[in-house]
N, C-alpha and C positions, 0 to 999 in steps of 0.2 A: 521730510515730506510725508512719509506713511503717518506721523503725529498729526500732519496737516490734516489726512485726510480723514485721522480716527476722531480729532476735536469735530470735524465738521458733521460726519456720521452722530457721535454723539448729540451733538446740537440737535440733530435733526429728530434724532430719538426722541428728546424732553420734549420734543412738540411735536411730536404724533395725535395730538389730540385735538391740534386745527392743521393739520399738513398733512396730505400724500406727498409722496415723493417717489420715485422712481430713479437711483444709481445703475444706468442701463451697465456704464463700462467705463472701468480707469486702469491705464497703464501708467505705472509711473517711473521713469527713466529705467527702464526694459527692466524693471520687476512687476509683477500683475498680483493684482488683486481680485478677488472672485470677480468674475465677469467676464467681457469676451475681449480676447488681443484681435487686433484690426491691423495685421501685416506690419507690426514693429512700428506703427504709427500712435499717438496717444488721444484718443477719445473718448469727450465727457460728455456726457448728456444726462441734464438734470429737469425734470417737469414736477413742477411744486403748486398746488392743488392748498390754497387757502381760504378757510369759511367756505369750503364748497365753491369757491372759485378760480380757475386757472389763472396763477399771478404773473409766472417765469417759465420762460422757456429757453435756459442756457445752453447750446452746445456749442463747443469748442472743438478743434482740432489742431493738435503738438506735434511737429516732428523732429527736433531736436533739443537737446538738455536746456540749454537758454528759456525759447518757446515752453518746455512744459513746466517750468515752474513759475514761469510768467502767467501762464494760463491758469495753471493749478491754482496760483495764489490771487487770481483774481476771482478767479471760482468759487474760492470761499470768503472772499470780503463782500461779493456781491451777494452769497446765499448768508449769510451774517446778516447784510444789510434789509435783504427780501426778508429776512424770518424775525427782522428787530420789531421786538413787542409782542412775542409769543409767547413772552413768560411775564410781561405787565398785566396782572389781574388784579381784578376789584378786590374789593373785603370778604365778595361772598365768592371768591375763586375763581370767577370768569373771567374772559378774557374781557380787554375793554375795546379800543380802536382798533380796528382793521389795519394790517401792516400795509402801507404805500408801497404797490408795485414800480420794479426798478423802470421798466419801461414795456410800452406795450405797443405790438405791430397791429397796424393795418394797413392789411396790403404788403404793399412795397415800404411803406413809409413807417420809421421807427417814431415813437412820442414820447421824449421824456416827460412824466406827471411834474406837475407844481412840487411835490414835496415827495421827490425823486431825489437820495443820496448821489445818482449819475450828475446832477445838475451842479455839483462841486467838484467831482473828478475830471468831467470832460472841457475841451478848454476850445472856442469855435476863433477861425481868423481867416480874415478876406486873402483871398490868393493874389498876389502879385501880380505887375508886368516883370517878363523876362526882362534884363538889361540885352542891352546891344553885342555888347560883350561878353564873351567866358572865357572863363582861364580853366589852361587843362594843364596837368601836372604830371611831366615825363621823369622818368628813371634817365639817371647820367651817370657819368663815372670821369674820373679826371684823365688826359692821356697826353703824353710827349707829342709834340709838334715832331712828326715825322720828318717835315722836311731839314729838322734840326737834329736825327737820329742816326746815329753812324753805327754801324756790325766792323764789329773788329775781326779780319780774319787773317788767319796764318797765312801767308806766301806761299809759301813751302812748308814739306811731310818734315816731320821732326819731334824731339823731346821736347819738354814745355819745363827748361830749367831752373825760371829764374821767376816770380812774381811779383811787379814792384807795387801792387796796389791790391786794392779790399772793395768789397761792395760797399755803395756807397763815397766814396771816396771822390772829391773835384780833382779834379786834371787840368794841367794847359795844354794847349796846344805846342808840340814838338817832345811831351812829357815823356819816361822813358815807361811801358808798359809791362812789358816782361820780354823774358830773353828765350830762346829757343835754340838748342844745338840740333843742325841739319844736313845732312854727308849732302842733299842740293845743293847748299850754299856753295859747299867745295868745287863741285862740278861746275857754281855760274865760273865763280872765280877762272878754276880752269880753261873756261871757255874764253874767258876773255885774256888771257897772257896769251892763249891759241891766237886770237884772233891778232893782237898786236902784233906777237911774232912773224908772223905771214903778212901782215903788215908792213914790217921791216922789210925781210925779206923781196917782197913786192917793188918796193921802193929801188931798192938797190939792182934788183932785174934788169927795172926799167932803166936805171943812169946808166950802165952797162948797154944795154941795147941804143940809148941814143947814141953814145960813145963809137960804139958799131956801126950802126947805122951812117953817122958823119963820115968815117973811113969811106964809106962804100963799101961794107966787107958782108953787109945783108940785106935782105928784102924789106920792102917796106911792113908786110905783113908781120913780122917780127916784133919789129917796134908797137904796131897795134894791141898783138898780143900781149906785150908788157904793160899799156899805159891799159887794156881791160886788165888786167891781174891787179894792178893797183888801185883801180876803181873797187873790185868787189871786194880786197882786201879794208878797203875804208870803209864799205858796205856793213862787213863784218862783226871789227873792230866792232862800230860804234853800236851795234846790234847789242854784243856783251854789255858795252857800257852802261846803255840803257837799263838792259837786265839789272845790273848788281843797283841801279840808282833807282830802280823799282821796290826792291827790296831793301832801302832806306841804309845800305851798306857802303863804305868811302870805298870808290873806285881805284885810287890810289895805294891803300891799305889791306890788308889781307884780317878780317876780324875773323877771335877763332868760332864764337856765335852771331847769330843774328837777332837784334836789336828791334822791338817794335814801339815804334811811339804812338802817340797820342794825335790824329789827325786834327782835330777840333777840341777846344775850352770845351768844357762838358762835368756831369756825374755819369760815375760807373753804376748803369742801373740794373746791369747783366754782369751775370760772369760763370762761365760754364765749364772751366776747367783749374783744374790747381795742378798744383808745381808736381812735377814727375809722371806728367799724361803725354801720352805720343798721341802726336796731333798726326791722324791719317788721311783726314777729310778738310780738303781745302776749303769745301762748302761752308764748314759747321762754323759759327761764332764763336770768338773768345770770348769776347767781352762786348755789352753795346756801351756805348756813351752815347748819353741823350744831353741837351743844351736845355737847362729847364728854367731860366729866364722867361720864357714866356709857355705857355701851357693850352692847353684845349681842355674845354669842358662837354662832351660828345654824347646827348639827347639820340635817346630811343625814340624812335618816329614809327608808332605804331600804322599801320599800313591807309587806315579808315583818315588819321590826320593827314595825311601827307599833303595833300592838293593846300592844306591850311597853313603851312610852316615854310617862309622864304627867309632870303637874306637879306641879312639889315632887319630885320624884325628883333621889336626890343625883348629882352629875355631876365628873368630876374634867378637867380641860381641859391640855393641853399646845400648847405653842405653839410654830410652830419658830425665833422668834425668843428663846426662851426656853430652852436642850437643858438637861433634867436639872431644870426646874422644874415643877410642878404647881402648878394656881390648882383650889380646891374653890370649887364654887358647886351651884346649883339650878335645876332646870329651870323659867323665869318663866312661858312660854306656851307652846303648841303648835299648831300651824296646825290651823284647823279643814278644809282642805281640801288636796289634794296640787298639786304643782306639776305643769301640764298636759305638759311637756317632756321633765320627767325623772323623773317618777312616783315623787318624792322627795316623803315632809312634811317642816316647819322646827320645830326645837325650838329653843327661843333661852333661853338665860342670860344674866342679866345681873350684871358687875362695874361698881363703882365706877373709875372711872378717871381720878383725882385727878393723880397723876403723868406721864399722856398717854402709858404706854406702851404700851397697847393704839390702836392705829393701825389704822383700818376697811381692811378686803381683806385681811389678814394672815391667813393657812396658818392651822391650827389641828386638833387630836384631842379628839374627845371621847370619852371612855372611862365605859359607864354599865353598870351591875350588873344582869341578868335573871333572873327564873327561868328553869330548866331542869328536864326528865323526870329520876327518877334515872335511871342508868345506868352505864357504866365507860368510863374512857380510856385514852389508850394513847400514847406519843409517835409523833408526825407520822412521825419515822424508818422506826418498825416498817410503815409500809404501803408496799405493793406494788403496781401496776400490773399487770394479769396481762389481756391484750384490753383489754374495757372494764369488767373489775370492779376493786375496789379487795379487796385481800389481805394477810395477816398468816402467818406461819408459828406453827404454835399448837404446842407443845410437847405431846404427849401420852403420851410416856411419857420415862425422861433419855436426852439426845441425839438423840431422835426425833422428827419434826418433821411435819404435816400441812398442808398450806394448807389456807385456808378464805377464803371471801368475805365482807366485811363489807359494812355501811350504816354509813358516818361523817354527824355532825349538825355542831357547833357546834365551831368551833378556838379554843384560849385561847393563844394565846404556842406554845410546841414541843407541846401536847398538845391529842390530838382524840379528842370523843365519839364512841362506837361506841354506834348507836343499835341494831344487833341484828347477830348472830354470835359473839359473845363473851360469857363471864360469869364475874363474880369468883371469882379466886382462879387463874382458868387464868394459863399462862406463854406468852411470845409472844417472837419474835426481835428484839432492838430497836435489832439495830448485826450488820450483814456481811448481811442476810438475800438481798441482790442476788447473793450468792455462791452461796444454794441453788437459782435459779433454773433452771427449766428449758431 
């Protein structure tokens, strides 16, 4: 870049003899050369003074490394271009034709000359209607159908003895998971040989008390109180039973660990503890198993779309494990409520995913169709930077150029709505326009 600016310095040197000039100030990617820094920002301003006549009046302003060699390097094709033929002289040394200025203002209005270099760089085209349509392009990510998502959790406090599986890994449903030794289990057990016994016991009370009772040898209250003792002893009983058939253990059988299977057909998509961890929190998951046969594809619903994104609206999905493919689906559900964090809703699609190439946490686009106001677009190129308005160079009459300030809305690919400034049919710069800049 500093060669940039020393060819162009020199040029301008050999032709001191039809040229003032004036290099008020250049910064170039935060190193400066003599002149003034203007707050870490990069500005050129060049006034070039030809046969006594003022030709160019470039200034530019840079404020990032892109911007200033974009600028820089138009700066010296265009003073190249302004200064072409300052060294075409006659026989007897003078100069011959007057170099064609790049372009010259009046007023408001820029003019490119007839035999203006500008008139091959700059490229003019009528502005569009907006389509009815725009497609806006949400961030997604792939996720387990929750309602097909199971947390594996311990029963009971215990050591974690035995692991019969790996992340990763399909399961069937009844499959054996891992094993667990738990001094609990002992105690259910206990509880129910309690319970049976008294049971027993009950049972036998009460044949005694009718027995009794038939003689005439007791009160009727007696016999009552044995046929309650026998109720709450079945009460009991069947209380343990439950218990040990909760925890997936044969009621019958006394096992010396306990045994956890596999509730549902699934992959192990979690797994949070290995063999020899003492499970003390009933809370905590072992392992999840997710069913991933069918899948969700779950669109970030930035807050501004929301009112635009329903169900049943068609949705096209790319994925980045996929470059060049599209999966068409439909939008399943939509969150009734926004996420508190990121002031995002979820719209979720669901695929069938028979072949498991949809893999939950996977990258993901979701690209869905809205309405739009009418109005007219323009490509992204033609706009301008100018402070902090956005600008377009409007052609108003041939080769005559106006800026004007627009309001852009909704971008599709290279082309952006102009939601006011502009109306069909007018003509706009949409390639070199950084060249008319002031």
């Amino acid at each position: 870049m500093v060669t940039m600016i020393a060819s162009l310095h020199d040029l301008l040197m050999t032709c001191h003899h039809r040229v003032k000039f004036t290099l008020h100030s250049c910064l170039i990617l935060g190193y400066p050369l003599p002149g003034e820094r203007l707050g870490g920002m990069v500005a050129v301003f060049v006034d070039s003074i030809i046969d006594g006549e003022k030709r160019m009046d470039f200034r530019t302003t840079m404020t990032t490394p892109a911007m200033r060699m974009a600028g820089l390097t138009a700066l010296l094709v265009s003073t190249l271009l302004s200064l072409y033929g300052c060294n075409r002289t006659g026989a007897d040394g003078k100069a011959t034709d007057a170099a064609t200025p790049m372009a010259v203002r009046q007023k408001d209005n820029i003019v490119i000359p007839a035999k203006s270099p500008l008139r091959e760089r700059l490229q003019v085209a009528a502005v569009e209607a907006a389509p009815a349509t725009h497609t806006i392009s949400l961030p997604a990510v792939v996720e387990a159908d929750p309602a097909q998502t199971v947390n594996i959790l311990p029963p009971l406090t215990g050591r974690l003895t035995e692991l019969k599986v790996k992340l990763g890994d399909s399961v069937r449903q009844g499959q054996v998971l891992a094993t667990i030794s738990s001094p609990d289990l002992a105690q259910a057990y206990a509880d129910a040989d309690k319970a049976h016994d008294a049971l027993d016991l009950a049972n036998r009370t009460l044949q005694r008390a009718r027995g009794v009772h038939e003689a005439g040898a007791n009160a009727g209250k007696d016999l009552e109180q044995a046929q309650s003792n026998v109720t709450q002893a079945v009460a009991e009983a069947a209380r343990a039973d439950s218990r040990l058939k909760s925890l997936g253990v044969d009621v019958a059988g006394k096992a010396h660990g306990l045994t956890l299977t596999a509730p549902v057909s699934g992959t192990v998509t979690a797994l949070n503890s290995g063999t020899g961890t003492y499970l003390n929190d009933p809370t905590a998951a072992l392992m999840t198993i997710s069913n991933l046969e069918q899948v969700w594809v779950t669109a970030n619903v930035p807050e501004n779309f929301v009112a635009l994104v329903a169900k049943g609206q068609a949705a096209e999905v790319r994925l980045n494990s996929e470059p060049g493919q599209v999966r068409h689906g439909a939008i399943t559900t939509v969150s009734a409520v926004l996420e508190a964090d990121s002031h995002r809703n979820k719209a979720r699609i669901a695929f069938a995913n028979h072949d498991g190439k949809l893999k939950p946490n996977m990258y993901a686009s979701v690209n869905l169709s809205v309405p739009q106001a009418p109005g007219v677009r323009v490509p992204a190129s033609a706009l301008l930077m100018n402070n902090d308005s956005t600008t377009v160079f409007v052609e108003v009459a041939p080769w005559t150029f106006v800026r004007r300030a627009v309001e852009t809305g909704m971008e599709d690919g290279d082309m952006v709505t102009i939601v006011s400034g502009l109306r069909g049919g007018e003509h706009v710069v949409v390639r070199g326009g950084v060249l008319l800049n002031d």
